[in-house]
C-alpha positions in Angstrom: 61.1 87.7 148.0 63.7 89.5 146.0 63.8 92.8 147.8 63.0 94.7 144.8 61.1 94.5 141.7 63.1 95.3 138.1 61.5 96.4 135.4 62.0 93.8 132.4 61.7 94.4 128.5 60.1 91.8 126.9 59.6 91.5 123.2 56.2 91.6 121.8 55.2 90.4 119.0 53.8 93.4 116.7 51.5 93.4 113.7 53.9 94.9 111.4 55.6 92.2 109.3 56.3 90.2 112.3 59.1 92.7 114.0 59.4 92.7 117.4 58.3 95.7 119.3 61.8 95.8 121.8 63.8 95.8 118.2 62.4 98.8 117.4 62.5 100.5 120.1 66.0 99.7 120.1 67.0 101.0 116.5 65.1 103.9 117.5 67.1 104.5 120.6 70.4 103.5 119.5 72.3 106.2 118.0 76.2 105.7 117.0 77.7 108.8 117.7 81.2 108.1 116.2 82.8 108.6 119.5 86.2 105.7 119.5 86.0 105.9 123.0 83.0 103.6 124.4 83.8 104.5 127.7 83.7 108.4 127.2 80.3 109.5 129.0 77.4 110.6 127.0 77.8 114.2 128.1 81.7 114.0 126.4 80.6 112.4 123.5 78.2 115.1 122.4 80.8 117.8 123.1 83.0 116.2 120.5 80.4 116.4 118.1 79.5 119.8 119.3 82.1 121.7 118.9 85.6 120.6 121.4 87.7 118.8 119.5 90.5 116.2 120.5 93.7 116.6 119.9 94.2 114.2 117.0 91.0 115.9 115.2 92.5 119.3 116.0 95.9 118.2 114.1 93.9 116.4 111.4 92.0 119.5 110.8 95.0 121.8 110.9 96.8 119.5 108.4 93.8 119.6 106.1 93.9 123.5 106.5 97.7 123.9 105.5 97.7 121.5 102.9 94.7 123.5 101.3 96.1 126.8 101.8 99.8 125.0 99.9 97.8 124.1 96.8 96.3 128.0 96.6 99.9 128.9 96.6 101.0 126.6 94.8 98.9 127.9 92.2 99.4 131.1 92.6 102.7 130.6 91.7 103.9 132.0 95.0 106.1 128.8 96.3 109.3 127.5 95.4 108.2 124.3 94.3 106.0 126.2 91.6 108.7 128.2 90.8 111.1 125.7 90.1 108.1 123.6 88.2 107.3 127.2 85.9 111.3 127.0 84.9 111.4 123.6 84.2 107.9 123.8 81.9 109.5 127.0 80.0 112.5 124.7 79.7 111.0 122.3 77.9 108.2 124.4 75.9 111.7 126.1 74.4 113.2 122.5 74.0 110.1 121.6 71.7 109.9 124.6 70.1 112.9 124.4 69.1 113.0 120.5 68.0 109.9 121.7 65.8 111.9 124.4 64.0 114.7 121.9 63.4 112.2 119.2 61.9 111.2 122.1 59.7 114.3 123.0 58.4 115.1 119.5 57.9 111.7 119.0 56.1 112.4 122.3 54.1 115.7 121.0 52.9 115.0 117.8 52.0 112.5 118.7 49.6 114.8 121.3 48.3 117.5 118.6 47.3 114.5 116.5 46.1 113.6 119.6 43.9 117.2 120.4 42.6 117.6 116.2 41.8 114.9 116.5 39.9 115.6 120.1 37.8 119.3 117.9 37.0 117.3 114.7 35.7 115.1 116.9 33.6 118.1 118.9 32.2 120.3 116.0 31.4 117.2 114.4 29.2 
């Protein structure tokens, strides 16, 4: 013969909505460890998952960590960037504060020469 006999897996037919038995066995089996390397060994994929880390994770994570600690500073007040970003904001609160004093004052004495016309119309009657 052959010299050796090899285990096939052949499909049965089950009793549950017509799914194959090897199918599920299969889904059951299968799990995608999210390893981009499909020629890593099992053993190396589970220690990425573990707790080693590649160097483009270890970057990525790194990155992640300065960019969070940034916007706590940030906040804080403690960079320049927020610095110059508190100046310009005061600059511009004073700006409108002051362009809503002006329209005031401009209101104010409007109705004041709107007042006076009218004090010369009634004495000229």
């Amino acid at each position: 013969m052959n010299g050796g006999w090899k285990p096939t897996r052949q499909p049965v037919m089950s009793t549950e909505g017509g799914e194959k038995e090897g199918e599920k066995e299969q889904e059951k089996g299968d799990v995608w460890i999210g390893s981009g390397n499909l020629n890593r060994s099992p053993q190396e994929a589970t220690e990425t998952v573990g707790g080693a880390r590649s160097r483009k994770e270890r970057e990525e994570v790194e990155k992640h960590r300065l960019k969070e600690r940034y916007q706590r500073m940030y906040a804080e007040g403690k960079t320049e960037q927020a610095r110059a970003d508190m100046a310009r904001l005061a600059l511009v609160r004073r700006q409108r504060e002051e362009a809503i004093r002006r329209r005031e004052e401009e209101q104010k004495a409007k109705e004041e020469r709107r007042n006076e016309k009218k004090k010369e119309q009634a004495r000229t009657r």
